[in-house]
C-alpha positions as CSV (number, residue, x, y, z in Angstrom):
1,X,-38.1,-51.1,-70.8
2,X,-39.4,-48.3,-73.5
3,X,-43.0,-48.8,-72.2
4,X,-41.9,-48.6,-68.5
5,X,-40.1,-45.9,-69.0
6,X,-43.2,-44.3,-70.7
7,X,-45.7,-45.1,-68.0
8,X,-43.2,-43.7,-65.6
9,X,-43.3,-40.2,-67.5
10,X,-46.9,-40.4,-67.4
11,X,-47.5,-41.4,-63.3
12,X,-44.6,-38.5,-63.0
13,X,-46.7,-35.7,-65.2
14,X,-50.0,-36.1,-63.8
15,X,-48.6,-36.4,-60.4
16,X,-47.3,-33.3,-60.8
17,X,-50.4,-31.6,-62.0
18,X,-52.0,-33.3,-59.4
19,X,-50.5,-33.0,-56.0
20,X,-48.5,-29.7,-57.4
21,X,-50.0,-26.2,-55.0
22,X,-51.2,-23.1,-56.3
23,X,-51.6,-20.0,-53.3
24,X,-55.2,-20.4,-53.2
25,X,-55.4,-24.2,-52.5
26,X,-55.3,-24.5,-49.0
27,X,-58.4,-21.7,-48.3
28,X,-61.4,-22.9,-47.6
29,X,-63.6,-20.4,-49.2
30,X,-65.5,-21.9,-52.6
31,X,-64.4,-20.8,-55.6
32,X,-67.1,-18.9,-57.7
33,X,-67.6,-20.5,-61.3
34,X,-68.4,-16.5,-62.2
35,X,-65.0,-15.7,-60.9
36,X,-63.0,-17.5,-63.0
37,X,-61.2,-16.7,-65.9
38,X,-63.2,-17.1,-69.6
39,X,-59.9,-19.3,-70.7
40,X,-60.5,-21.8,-67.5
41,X,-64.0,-21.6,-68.0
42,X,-63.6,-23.2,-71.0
43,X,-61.3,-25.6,-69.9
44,X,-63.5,-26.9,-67.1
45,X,-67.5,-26.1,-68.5
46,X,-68.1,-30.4,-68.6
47,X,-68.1,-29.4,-64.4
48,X,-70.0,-26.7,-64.5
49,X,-73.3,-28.0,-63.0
50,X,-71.4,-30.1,-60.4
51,X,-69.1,-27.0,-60.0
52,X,-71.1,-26.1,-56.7
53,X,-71.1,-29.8,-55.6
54,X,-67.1,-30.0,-55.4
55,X,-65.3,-28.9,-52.0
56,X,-63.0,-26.0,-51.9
57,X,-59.9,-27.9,-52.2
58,X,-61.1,-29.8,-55.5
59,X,-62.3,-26.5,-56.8
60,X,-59.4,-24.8,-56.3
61,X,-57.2,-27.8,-57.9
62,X,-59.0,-28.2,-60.9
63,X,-58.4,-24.4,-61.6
64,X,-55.1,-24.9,-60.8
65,X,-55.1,-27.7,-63.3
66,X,-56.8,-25.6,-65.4
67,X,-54.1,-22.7,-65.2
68,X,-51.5,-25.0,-66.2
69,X,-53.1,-26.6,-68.7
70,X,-53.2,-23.2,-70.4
71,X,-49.7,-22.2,-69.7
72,X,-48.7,-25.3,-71.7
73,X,-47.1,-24.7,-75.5
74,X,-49.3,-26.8,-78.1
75,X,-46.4,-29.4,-78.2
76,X,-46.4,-29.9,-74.8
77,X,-50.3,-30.3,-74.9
78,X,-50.0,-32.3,-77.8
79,X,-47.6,-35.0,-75.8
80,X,-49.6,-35.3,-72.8
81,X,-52.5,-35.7,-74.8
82,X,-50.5,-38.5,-76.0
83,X,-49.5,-40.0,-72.5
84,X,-53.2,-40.2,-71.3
85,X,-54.1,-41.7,-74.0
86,X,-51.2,-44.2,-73.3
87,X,-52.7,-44.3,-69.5
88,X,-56.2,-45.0,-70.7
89,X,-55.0,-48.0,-72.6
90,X,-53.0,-49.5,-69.6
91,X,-54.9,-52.2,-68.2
92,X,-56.4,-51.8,-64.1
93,X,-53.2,-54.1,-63.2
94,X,-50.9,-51.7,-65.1
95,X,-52.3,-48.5,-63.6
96,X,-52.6,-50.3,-59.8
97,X,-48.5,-51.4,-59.8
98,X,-47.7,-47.8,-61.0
99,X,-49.7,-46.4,-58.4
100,X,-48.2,-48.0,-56.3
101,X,-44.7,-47.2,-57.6
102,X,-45.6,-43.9,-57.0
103,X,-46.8,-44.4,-53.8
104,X,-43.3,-45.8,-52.5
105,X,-41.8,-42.8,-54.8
106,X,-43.8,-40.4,-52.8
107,X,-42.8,-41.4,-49.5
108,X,-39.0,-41.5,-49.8
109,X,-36.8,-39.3,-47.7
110,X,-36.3,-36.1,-50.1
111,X,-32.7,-36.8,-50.7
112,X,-33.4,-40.0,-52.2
113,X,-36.5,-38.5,-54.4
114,X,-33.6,-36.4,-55.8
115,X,-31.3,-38.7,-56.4
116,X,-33.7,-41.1,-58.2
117,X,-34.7,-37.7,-60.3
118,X,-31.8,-37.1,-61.3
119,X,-31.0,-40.8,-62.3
120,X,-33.7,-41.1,-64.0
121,X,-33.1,-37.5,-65.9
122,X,-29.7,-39.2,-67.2
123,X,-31.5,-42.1,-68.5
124,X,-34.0,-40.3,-69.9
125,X,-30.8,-38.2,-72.1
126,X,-29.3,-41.2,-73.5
127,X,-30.4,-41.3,-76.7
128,X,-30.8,-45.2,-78.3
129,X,-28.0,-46.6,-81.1
């Protein structure tokens, strides 16, 4: 149960950082790699010769990514460090069911997404004997 509830925190935190929008991610103009900040640079310069390659839209969300990255404290970065790692050591079966579990998460009517949230926020509070 620990370990589901763990790879459910993970799926949950990257899909956020994933699918979450930023103003400038629905425009389709490209996003200049001179034009960023120094700090997102920095985050993203592994991309910088594909940089040109990427559309708009993926441009625009890995700055976005970037962004948030940098808006995280150093204990926050430190645990999602930690929960990738996790994810990297799931095996392809692992990762394909909670993909799917997210899937089914993501296309629940809004009131149940909520309810479900908040469910699983209680849980998450309880704190083990």
């Amino acid at each position: 149960m620990r370990v589901r509830k763990k790879a459910i925190d993970i799926v949950f935190f990257l899909a956020v950082l994933i699918f979450s929008v930023s103003p400038g991610m629905g425009q389709e103009n490209s996003l200049q790699w001179e034009a960023m900040d120094s700090e997102e640079k920095q985050i993203l310069a592994p991309l910088q010769g594909k940089w040109n390659e990427f559309s708009s839209a993926k441009q625009n969300r890995l700055n976005h990514g970037a962004k948030t990255w940098n808006a995280l404290s150093l204990e926050q970065k430190k645990i999602f460090k930690q929960k990738l790692q996790a994810w990297k050591q799931k095996t392809p079966d692992e990762k394909n069911y909670l993909r799917k579990q997210f899937g089914r998460f993501q296309n629940l009517p809004e009131i149940e997404k909520q309810s479900l949230r908040k469910a699983y926020n209680a849980q998450r509070h309880i704190k083990p004997r």
